[in-house]
N, C-alpha and C positions, 0 to 999 in steps of 0.2 A: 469272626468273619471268615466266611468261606472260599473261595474263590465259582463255585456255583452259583453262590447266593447274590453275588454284582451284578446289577443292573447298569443300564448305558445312563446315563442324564437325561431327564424328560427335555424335548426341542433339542436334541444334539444328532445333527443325523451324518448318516456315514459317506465318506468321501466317495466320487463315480471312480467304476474302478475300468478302466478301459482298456482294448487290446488283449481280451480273455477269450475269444473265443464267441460264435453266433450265439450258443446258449447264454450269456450273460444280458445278450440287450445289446450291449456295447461293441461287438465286433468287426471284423471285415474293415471297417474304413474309419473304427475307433472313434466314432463322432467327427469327422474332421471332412465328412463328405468328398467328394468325388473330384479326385485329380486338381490340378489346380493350382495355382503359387504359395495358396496356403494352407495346402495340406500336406507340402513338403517338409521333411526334417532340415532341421536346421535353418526355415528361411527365415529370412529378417528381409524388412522391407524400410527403408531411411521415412523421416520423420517429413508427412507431407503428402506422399507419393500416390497416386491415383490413378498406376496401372498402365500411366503409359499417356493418358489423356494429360492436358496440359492443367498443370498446379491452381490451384485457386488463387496463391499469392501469386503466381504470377498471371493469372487474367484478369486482376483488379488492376485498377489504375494507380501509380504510383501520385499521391498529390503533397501540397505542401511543403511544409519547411520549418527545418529545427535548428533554431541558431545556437551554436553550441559556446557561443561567446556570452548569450544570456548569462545577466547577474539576477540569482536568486533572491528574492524580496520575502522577507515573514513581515507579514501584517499584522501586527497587534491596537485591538480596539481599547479606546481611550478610558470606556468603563468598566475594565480590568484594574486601571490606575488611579480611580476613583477612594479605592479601600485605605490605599496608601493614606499612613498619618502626615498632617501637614510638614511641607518642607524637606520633605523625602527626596532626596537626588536619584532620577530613574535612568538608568542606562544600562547599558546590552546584560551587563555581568546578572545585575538588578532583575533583568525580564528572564532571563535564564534561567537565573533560580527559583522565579515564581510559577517559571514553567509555561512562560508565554512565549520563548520563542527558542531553537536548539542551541543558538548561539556559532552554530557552525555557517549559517548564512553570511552572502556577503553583503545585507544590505536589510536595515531595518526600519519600517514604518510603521509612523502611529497614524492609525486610521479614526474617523467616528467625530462627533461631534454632541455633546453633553456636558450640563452644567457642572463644571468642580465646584467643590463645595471648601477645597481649601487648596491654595498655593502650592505646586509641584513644579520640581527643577527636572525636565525629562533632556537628555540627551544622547539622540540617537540619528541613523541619515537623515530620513525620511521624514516630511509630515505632511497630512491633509491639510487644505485649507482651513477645513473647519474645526480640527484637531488644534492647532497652530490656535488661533482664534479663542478655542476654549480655553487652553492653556493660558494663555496671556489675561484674557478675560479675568481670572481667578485671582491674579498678582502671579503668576509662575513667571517660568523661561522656559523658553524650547529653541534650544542650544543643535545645532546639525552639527553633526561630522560630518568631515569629507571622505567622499568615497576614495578607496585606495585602486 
């Protein structure tokens, strides 16, 4: 291998090179066009800024409301708990490890409404009406905890 004999990589093309001078293409105003805030060295403009005319976030209307006391709710559907073998005790620790809910929530319900086909002890906050219903339906319990 030569050093003559190197070739560049087929589709690899070479960086602009700018600020060389008229002959290159690229001279006089280096690509960065004429005068301007942003053809200044050094400028930085904050994140937003639109020159001076007023911000879009702030000519939007400000609406609503975020209650930051909100208790997080995982909902997990009742035909998830279906698979489970009869007589199976389902609670937070249980849905976590199945991967139905992070377990970092503070508040969980069983949603959905489908026939069990065998008796489950689930206890957890939450339950749908029709959840609740199924469950009992089957011979289970569905046992609430109280919210803390």
């Amino acid at each position: 291998m030569r050093l003559h004999a190197l070739k560049k990589p087929e589709g690899l093309r070479s960086k602009k090179i700018i600020g060389r001078g008229a002959g290159s293409g690229h001279g006089r105003t280096s690509t960065k066009g004429h005068k301007g805030q942003r053809s200044r060295a050094g400028r930085s403009v904050r994140r937003g800024f639109e020159g001076g005319q007023m911000p879009l976030v702030r000519r939007l209307p400000k609406r609503g409301f975020f209650n930051i006391f909100r208790t997080e709710v995982a909902e997990v559907n009742i035909r998830y708990l279906e698979k489970l073998a009869a007589g199976t005790t389902v609670d937070i620790a249980k849905l976590t490890e199945m991967g139905l809910c992070k377990g970092t929530e503070a508040c969980v319900k069983i949603i959905g409404r489908i026939e069990l086909k065998h008796p489950l002890t689930v206890i957890v906050h939450k339950f749908t009406k029709g959840a609740k219903e199924s469950i009992e339906k089957s011979g289970g319990k569905a046992e609430e905890l109280k919210l803390d």
